[in-house]
N, C-alpha and C positions, 0 to 999 in steps of 0.2 A: 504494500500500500504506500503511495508516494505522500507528501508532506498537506500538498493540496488537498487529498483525498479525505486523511487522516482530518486536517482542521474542519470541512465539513460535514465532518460522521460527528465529530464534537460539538461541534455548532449546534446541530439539529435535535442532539442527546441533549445535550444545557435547555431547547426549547422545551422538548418532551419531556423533561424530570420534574419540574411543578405540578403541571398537569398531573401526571402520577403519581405525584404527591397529595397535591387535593383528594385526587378519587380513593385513597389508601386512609386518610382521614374521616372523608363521608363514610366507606365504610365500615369505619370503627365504632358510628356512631348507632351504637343500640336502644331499643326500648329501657335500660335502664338509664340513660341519658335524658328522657323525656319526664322521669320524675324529678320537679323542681326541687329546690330547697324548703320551702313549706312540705311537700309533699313528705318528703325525709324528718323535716320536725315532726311532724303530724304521726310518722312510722314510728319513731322514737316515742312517742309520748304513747302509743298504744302498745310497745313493745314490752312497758313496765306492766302494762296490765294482765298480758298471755305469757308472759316469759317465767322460771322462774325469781322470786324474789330474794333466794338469796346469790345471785349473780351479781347484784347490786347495780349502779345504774350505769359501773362502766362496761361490768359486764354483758349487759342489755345490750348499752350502744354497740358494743364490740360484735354481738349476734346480728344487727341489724348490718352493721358493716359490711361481716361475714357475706350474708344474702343479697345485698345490694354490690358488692364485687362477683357475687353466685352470677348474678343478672348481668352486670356488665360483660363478663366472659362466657356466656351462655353462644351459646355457636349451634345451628338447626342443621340436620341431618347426621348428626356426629353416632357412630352405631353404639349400642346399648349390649351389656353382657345376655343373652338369654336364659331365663328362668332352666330349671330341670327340667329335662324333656319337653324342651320347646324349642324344636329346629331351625325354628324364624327367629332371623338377628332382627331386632326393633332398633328403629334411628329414634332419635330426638325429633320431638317437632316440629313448631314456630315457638318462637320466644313467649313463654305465657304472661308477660308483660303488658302488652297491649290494652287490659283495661284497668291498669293498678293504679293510672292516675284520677282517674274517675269513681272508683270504689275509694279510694284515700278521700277527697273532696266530698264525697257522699257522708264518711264518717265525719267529718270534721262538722259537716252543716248539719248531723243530727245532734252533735256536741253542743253548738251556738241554739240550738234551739232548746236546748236542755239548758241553757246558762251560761253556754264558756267554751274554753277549750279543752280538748277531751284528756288531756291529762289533768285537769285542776278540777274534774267531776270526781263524787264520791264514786267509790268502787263500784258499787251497784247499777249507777247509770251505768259507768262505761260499759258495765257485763250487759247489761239493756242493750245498749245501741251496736253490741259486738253480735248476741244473740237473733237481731233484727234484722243485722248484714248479712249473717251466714243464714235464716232459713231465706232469705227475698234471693240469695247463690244458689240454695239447695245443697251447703255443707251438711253431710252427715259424719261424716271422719275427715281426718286428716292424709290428704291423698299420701302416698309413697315416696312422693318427688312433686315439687312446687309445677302445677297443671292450669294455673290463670283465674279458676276457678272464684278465687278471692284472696288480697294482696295476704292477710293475714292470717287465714289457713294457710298459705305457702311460706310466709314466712315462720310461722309455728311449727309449719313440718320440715323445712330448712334447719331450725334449732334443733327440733326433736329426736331426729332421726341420725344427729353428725355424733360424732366422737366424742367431742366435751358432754356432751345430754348424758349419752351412755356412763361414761364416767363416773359426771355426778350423781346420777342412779345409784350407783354402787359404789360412790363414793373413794373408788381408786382408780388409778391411772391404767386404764385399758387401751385405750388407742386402738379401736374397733374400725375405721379408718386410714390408719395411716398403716404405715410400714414397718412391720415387727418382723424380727430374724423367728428362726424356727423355736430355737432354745429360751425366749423371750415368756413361749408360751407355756413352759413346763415352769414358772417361777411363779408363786403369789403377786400379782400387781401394787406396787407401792401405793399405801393410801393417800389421797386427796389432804394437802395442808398439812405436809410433815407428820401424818398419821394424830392429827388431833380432830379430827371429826368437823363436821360443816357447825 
């Protein structure tokens, strides 16, 4: 390739790399992207009321994090381990995303109508206006995997379902999740908090 050649193969790459760059941007931008900052207080402030209480509230925030990076890294067709004896590999979906900003704003104006905002209601409202949302969804359980269903069943089964829950369930260090050597599994798991109990 002679000098000429070479300067506009460079030329035309310098014009082409923005571009490519934008479009690598747009599409990073997910349905978790589209929940505002309200929307996230608003998650936060209900996340003390489904979560458990003794996480404390950074703990909370820490779960809600957890699920809202879940969201942001959520990727549709990614394949799925298949059950026992079930030959069919299952992909992932569409992002269940799509109406969590709308369900969030739902709870928040049943909270203003009730007095305020929905963390500064006595306990009982918020169970009220939680109980409202899931029968008007059709929540009966807590699905397996966050299914769009309702922002707060997904993010409940998000918490429930991961490794810390399990844990503190049993109040020792399982790591149900994560990556344990083989020999890991023949040992008593170390208790939760230096073995002094929750």
């Amino acid at each position: 390739m002679n000098r000429r050649a070479l300067l506009q193969w460079l030329a035309s790459g310098a014009v082409t790399l923005p571009v490519w760059r934008a479009d690598l941007s747009a599409a990073a931008l997910t349905q978790a992207d589209l929940l505002s900052t309200g929307h996230v207080f608003v998650l936060r402030d209900v996340a003390s009321t489904v979560l458990p209480s003794v996480l404390g509230a950074k703990g909370q925030d820490e779960a809600v994090d957890n699920f809202l990076r879940w969201l942001r890294d959520y990727r549709e067709g990614v394949p799925l381990s298949h059950g026992y004896g079930e030959p069919r590999l299952v992909r992932t979906g569409p992002s269940p995303a799509s109406g969590y900003g709308t369900q969030i704003a739902a709870l928040q104006m049943a909270a203003t109508e009730r007095g305020g905002r929905f963390g500064a209601l006595p306990l009982p409202a918020r169970r009220a206006i939680l109980d409202e949302a899931f029968a008007q969804a059709g929540i009966q359980s807590l699905p397996s995997r966050p299914d769009g269903q309702h922002i707060i069943a997904d993010l409940m089964a998000h918490y429930f379902r991961s490794s810390a829950a399990n844990d503190l369930c049993y109040n020792v260090r399982i790591g149900r999740h994560t990556f344990r050597a083989i020999r890991v599994t023949t040992v008593r798991p170390v208790p939760l908090n230096g073995g002094r109990g929750l």
